[in-house]
C-alpha positions in Angstrom: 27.3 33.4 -25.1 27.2 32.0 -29.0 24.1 32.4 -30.4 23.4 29.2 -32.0 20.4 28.6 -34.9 19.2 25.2 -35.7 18.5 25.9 -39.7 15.5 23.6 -41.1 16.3 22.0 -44.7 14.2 20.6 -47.2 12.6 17.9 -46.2 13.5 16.2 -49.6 17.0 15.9 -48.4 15.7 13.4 -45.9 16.6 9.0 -47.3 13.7 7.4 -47.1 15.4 4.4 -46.2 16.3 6.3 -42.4 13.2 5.3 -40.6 14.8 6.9 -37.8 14.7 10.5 -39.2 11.8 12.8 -38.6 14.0 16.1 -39.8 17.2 17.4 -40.3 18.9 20.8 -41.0 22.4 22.8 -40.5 24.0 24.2 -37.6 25.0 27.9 -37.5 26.8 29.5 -34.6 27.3 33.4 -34.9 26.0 33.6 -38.2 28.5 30.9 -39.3 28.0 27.5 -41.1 28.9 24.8 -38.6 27.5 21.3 -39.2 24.1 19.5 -39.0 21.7 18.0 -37.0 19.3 15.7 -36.6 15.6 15.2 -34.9 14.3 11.6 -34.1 11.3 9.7 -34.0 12.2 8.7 -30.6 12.4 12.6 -30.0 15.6 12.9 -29.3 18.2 15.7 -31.3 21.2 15.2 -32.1 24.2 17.5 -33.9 27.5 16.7 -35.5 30.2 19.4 -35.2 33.3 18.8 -37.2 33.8 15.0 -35.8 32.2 15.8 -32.3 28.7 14.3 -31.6 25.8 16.2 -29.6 22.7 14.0 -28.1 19.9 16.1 -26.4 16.6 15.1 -25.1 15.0 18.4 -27.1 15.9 21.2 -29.6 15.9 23.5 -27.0 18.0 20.9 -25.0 20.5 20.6 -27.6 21.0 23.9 -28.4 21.4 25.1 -24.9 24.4 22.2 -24.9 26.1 23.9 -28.5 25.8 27.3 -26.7 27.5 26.3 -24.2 30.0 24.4 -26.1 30.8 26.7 -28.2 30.7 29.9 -25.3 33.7 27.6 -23.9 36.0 28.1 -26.4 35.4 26.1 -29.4 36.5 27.4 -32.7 33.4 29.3 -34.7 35.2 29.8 -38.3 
């Protein structure tokens, strides 16, 4: 299974201008740079790998879906 990490940036990179957006950070996968994601007010999560979207109802939720994702074959680097 991949081991997936949901990295949390600086807040400051947040737009003020997304009221939608309570935090966002990058992706790693086996120690490897991935892509981002995204939390919501509405509390949902939600990740952008290379041009492929990810919606979960949780963090936990949506990094259970990468794992799995990516433990079926996708390309980690």
């Amino acid at each position: 299974m991949a081991k997936v990490v949901l990295l949390h940036n600086d807040d400051e990179v947040l737009d003020p201008s997304d009221t939608t957006l309570r935090t966002r950070g990058s992706v790693r996968v086996d120690g490897h740079g991935m892509g981002g994601w995204e939390e919501h007010l509405d509390g949902t999560w939600t990740a952008l790998i290379g041009h492929k979207p990810f919606r979960g109802a949780s963090k936990q939720a949506l990094t259970a879906m990468l794992e799995t994702y990516f433990a079926d074959g996708a390309r980690t680097g």
